[in-house]
N, C-alpha and C positions, 0 to 999 in steps of 0.2 A: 355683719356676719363674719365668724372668721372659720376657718379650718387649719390641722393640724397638720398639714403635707400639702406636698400639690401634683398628688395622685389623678385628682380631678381638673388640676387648670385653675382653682381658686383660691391658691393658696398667697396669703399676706401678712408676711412677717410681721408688719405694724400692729394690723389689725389684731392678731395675737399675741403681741406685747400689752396692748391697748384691755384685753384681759386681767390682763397681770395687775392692773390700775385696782383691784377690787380681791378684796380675801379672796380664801379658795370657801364656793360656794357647799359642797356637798360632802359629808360624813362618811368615807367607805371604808369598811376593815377596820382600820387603825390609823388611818390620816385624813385630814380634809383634803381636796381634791377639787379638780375644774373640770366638768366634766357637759357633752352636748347634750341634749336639747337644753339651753339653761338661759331665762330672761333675765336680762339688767337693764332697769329703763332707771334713770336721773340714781344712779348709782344704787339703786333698790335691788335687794334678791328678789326675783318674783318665781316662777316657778321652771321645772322642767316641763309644764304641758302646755303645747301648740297650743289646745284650744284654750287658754286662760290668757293668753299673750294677749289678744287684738281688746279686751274691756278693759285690762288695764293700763292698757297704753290711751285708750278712749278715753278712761276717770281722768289721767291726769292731761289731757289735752283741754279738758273744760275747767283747768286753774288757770285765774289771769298770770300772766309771766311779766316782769320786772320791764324787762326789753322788749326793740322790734330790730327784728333782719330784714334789711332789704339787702336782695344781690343781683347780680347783673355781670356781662363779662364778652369776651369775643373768642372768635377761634378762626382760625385757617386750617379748613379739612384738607389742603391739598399735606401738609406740612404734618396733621393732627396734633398741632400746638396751640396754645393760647391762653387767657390770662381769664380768672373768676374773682369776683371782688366783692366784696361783702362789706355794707353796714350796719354797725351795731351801736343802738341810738338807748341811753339809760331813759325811760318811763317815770323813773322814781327821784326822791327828792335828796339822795343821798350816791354816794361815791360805790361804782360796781368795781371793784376788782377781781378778776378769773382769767380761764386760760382760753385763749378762741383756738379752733380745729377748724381744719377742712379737711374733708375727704372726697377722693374721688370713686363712685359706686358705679356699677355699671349693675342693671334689670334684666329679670327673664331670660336667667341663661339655662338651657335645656342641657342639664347632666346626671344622669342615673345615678345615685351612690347606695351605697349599702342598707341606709337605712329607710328607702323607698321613697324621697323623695326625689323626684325627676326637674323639676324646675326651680330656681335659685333666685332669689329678688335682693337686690340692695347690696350686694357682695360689694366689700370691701375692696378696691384696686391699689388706690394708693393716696397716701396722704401726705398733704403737704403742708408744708415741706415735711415733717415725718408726724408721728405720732405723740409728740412733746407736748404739743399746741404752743401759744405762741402768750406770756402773759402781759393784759392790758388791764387800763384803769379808764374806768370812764365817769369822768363827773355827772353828777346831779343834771340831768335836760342836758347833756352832750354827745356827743357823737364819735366813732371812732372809725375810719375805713382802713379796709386790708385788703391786698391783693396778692393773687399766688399765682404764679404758671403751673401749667399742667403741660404733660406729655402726654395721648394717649398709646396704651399698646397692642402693637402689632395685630395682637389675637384677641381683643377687644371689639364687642359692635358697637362702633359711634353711636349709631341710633338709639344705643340703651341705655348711655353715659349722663349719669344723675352728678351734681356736686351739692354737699349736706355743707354747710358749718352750723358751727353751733360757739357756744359761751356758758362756761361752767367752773362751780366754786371749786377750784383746787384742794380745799381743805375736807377731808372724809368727818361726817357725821359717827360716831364712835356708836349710838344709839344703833342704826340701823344702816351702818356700811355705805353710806350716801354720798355720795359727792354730787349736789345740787347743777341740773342742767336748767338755766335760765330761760334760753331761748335758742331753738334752732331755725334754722333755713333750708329749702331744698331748691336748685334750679336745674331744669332738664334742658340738656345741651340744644335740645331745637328753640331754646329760648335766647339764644347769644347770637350776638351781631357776628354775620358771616364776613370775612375779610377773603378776599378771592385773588389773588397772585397768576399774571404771567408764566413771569419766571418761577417756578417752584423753588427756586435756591436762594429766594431773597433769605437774609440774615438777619437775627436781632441782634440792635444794637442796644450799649449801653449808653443813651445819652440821656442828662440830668440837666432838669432845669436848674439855673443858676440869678438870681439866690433863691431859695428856697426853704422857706418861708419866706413872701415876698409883700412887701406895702404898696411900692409905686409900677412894678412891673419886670417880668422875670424875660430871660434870651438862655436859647436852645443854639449849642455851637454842634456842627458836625461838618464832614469832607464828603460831596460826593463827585462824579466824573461832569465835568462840563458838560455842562447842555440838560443833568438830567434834571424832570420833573417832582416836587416833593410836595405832600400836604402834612400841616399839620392840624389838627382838629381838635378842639377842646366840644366838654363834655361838663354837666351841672350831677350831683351823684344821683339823679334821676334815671340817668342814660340820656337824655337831651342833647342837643350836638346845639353848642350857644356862639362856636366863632369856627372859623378857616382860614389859617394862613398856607399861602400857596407861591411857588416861584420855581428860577428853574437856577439851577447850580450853576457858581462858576467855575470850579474843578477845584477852587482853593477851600482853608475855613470859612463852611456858612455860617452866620452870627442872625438868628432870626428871633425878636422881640417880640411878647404879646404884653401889651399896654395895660392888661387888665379890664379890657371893655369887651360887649360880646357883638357882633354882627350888627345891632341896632345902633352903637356907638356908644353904646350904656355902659357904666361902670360895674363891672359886677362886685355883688356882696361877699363880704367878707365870706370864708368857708374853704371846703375841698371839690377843687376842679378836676378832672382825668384828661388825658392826654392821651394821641395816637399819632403817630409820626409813621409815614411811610411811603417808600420811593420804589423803585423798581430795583432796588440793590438793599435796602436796610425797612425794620420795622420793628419799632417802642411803643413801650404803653406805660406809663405812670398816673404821678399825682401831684396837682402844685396847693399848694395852700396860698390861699388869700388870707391876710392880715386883715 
């Protein structure tokens, strides 16, 4: 959803650039024009009426689609930050190139406007990182992960906080104004692993596994205060938690190795692993690839 002000509290510059991605849909006077109530699903004009919206968004939900999304992610509500991670795995026998989006939506916000609707679903908050999208390639039976931090804001109800991506053809269909959405995602924020803090002013840090792509085994450097406690935890793109490494600082550079095995002492396979590193002063989240 976008709006053209933020007379109401939901207005999102992106969101109404993200408009702009598609001719101007309606004929007025002497010019074409953009104008509300107006549907574009997988870059298709569909119509100015509410009630024609919800069957055709239904027809096109019972086309197989190319892709699958799986997403998953965590947050720290003391902080209202944290990180949404999405995979996007090709179905097909052939090379997907498009642009992946996330946005952050928040539901059910109760705001009177002009044209008598009172209650708002899926609004548009903010996208990340903006409204570009981000372009990938994903071979034939491969897989691609991404991950985005979010900030929530201030005047936002966490409880109502949805994140969409999706994967779509860059290229507009000249035929009928299309640019092909393959496959989307939605996860509702009570779905993400809760990280709980102390301190509320722990920090994130920038710390990267090294090397990365790795074959025999990758080491995580960072500095914290003597004596303090850290874990790090890997992760299978399931969300699975497969190993823990754990110690206590000695005030100098930490240098801590994971060997590529998980808890059981097993080698793990080839692929992409997630990462969470966190102490009572810093906290990371990435990705390491196994070779």
């Amino acid at each position: 959803m976008h709006v053209v002000n933020n007379a109401y509290g939901m207005y999102c510059a992106e969101a109404l650039q993200r408009m702009y991605n598609y001719p101007a849909p309606v004929w007025s006077g002497s010019s074409w024009g953009y104008y509300t109530p107006y549907l574009w699903f997988d870059g298709d004009k569909g119509t100015t009426g509410y009630n024609y919206w919800n069957d055709s968004i239904q027809n096109r939900m019972l086309i197989d689609a190319p892709l699958t999304i799986t997403m998953w992610g965590d947050w720290i509500p003391a902080q209202s930050t944290g990180t949404i991670y999405a995979q996007f795995r090709n179905d097909t026998t052939e090379t997907i190139n498009g642009l992946a989006y996330f946005v952050v939506t928040e539901d059910s916000i109760y705001q009177p406007t002009p044209n008598g609707d009172q209650w708002h679903n899926h609004v548009a908050r903010d996208y990340l990182p903006t409204q570009a999208g981000e372009s990938i390639s994903i071979p034939a039976g491969d897989s691609v992960i991404l991950g985005r931090s979010f900030t929530l804001g201030t005047a936002w109800n966490p409880d109502m906080i949805e994140f969409v991506a999706w994967i779509q053809n860059p290229t507009m269909n000249p035929a009928d104004s299309a640019k092909e959405i393959w496959q989307g995602g939605m996860l509702n924020i009570t779905e993400l692993g809760i990280e709980e803090f102390e301190n509320t002013n722990v920090a994130a840090a920038n710390i990267t596994p090294t090397p990365n792509p790795c074959i025999n085994g990758t080491r995580f450097s960072f500095t914290l205060p003597a004596g303090e406690r850290y874990n790090i935890d890997f992760y299978d793109v399931t969300g699975r938690k497969i190993r823990t490494l754990n110690g206590t600082a000695s005030g100098n550079e930490q240098t801590v190795e994971w060997n590529l095995r998980n808890d059981n002492d097993t080698r793990v396979s080839a692929g992409v692993y997630l990462y969470r590193i966190e102490s009572s002063d810093i906290y990371a989240t990435g990705k390491v690839i196994v070779r």
